[in-house]
C-alpha positions, 0 to 999 in steps of 0.5 A, a space after each residue: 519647470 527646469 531640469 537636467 537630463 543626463 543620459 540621453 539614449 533612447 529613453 532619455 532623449 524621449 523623456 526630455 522630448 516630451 518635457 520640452 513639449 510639455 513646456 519644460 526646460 531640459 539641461 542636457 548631457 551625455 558622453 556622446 555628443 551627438 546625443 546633445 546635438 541631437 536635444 539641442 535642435 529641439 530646444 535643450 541645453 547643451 552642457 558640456 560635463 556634470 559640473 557644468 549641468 549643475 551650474 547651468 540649473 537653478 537651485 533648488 535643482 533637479 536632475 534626472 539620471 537616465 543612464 544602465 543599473 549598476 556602475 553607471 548609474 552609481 558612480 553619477 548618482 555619488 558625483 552628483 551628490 558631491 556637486 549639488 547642494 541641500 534641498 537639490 532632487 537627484 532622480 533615477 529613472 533607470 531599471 536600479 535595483 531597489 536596494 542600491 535606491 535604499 542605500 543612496 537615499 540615506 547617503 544623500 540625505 547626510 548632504 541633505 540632498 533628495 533622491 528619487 527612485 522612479 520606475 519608469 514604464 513605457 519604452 521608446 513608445 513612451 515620448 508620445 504615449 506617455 511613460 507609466 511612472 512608479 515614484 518611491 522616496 521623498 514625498 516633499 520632492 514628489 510633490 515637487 516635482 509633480 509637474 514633470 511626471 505629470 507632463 511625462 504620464 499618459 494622462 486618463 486619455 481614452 481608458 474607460 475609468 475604473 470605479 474607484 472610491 471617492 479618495 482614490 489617487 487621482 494620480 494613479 487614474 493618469 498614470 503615476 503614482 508615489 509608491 512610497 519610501 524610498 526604494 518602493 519606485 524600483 520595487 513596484 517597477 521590478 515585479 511590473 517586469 517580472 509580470 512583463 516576463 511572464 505575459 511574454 512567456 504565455 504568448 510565445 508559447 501559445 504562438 508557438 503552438 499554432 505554429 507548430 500544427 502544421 507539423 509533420 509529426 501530427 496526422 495528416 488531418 490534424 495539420 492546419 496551416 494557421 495564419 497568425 498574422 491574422 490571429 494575432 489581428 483577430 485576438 486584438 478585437 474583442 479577445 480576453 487575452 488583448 493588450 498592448 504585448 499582443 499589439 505588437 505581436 500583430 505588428 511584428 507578425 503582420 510584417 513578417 509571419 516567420 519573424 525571420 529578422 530576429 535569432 530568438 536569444 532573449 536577454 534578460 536585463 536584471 528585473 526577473 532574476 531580482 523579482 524572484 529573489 524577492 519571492 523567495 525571501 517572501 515565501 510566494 509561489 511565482 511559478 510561472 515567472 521562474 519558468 519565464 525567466 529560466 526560458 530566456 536563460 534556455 533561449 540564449 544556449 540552443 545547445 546547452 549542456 543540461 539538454 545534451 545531459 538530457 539526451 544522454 540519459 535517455 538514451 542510456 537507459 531506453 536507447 532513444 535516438 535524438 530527433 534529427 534536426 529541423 532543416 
């Protein structure tokens, strides 16, 4: 099957590598060139603007957008709306936040163009695991094009198969799923990440404490010097608590046990904050990913005001002295 890429970073070039792959032909584009280029050697075709993938494709056409939430995004979702023609499939595959899926999807529908919204899971690990694929919008464009997100997922593979009723998805078994109207794609994507931030949180801290116990506030013999290259080794084999987030830590701890290569500030790309917000106009308790999320915020000021604030008050009503700084 053919279809345009546009936004060939990371992701983008390692979706349009595992369609190539998977016997698809991908029209390419990107502002940076050398992205192209780089496509090209592998078997893409090159494009030189919008117009110019659009004219390269043919109808009934596809395009995935691969590009940031928001204005980039935006802006080339309206172009290419003015550029295709009815019965063309627009998809996003970025991190959009759901609404802005709604909004689109009845623009384009007025030009009788389709829109997708694909939450797409699986990062730069992705081209050769297989990406995890949540679809929302036109289920005539799904079924369309399920041939690409059945080339991009993952497949049953190895996993032990889950016992399921005779009507279950089999889609969902090889990891994609149409999750309904236009916007759910996103949707479902967004509360992934928010659980994402949450299982993050939890071993931080957990890894933190294990750090943390060879202090020199703790009793002499209470002190452990605990290997965690080795723990997080060990929890991988067998462990309730094993996944893929802990295989990485394994990774990153085997490399470097003190992580010195990293500064700790934690970036937040939108899904967190937009789960939440979803929480609150459901009325559902999401405790602990609010705390994930508002420690992120906390790690990327490691002399933030309210802290100050803090030591402030403590010691004016009890005349406590703030601890010395760890050196």
């Amino acid at each position: 099957m053919q279809i345009g890429v546009i936004g060939l970073g990371r992701m983008g070039a390692g979706i349009s590598r595992r369609l190539m792959a998977g016997g698809h032909e991908c029209v390419v584009y990107d502002l940076n060139a050398t992205n192209i280029d780089a496509l090209v050697k592998d078997g893409a075709v090159a494009t030189t603007s919008l117009e110019d993938l659009v004219q390269k494709l043919a109808a009934p056409r596809a395009v995935w957008v691969m590009l940031p939430a928001g204005a980039p995004t935006d802006d080339t979702v309206k172009r290419l709306g003015q550029l295709l023609s009815p019965g063309d499939v627009i998809i996003d595959g970025g991190n959009t936040y759901y609404r802005d899926d709604i909004r689109r999807a009845k623009a384009l529908a007025e030009r009788q163009i389709a829109y997708l919204d694909v939450g797409t899971s699986g990062g730069v690990w992705g081209q050769a695991r297989g990406f995890c694929l949540m679809v929302g919008g036109d289920k005539g464009a799904f079924d369309r094009l399920e041939p690409v997100f059945a080339t991009l997922a993952p497949g049953v593979g190895t996993i032990p198969r889950t016992e399921r009723d005779a009507a279950a998805s089999v889609q969902a078994e090889s990891g994609y799923i149409h999750a309904g109207p236009s916007g759910s794609g996103h949707f479902v994507k967004m509360i992934h990440n928010g659980i994402e931030y949450g299982l993050m949180a939890a071993y931080a801290e957990g890894f933190a404490i294990l750090e943390g116990k060879n202090s020199a506030a703790l009793p002499e013999d209470e002190r452990y010097n605990l290997n965690l290259a080795d723990i997080s080794e060990v929890w991988r084999r067998g462990s309730v608590i094993t996944s893929w987030l802990l295989d990485l830590s394994a990774s990153a701890l085997a490399k470097d046990s003190a992580l010195g290569a990293f500064s700790g500030a934690v970036d937040d790309s939108g899904e967190g904050r937009w789960t939440l917000e979803a929480a609150i106009e459901e009325s559902v308790p999401a405790d602990v990913l609010a705390t994930a999320l508002f420690a992120r915020f906390r790690s990327r000021q490691p002399h933030a005001f309210s802290n100050k604030l803090l030591s402030a008050m403590r010691f004016g009503f009890g005349g406590h002295i703030e601890p010395k700084k760890a050196t």
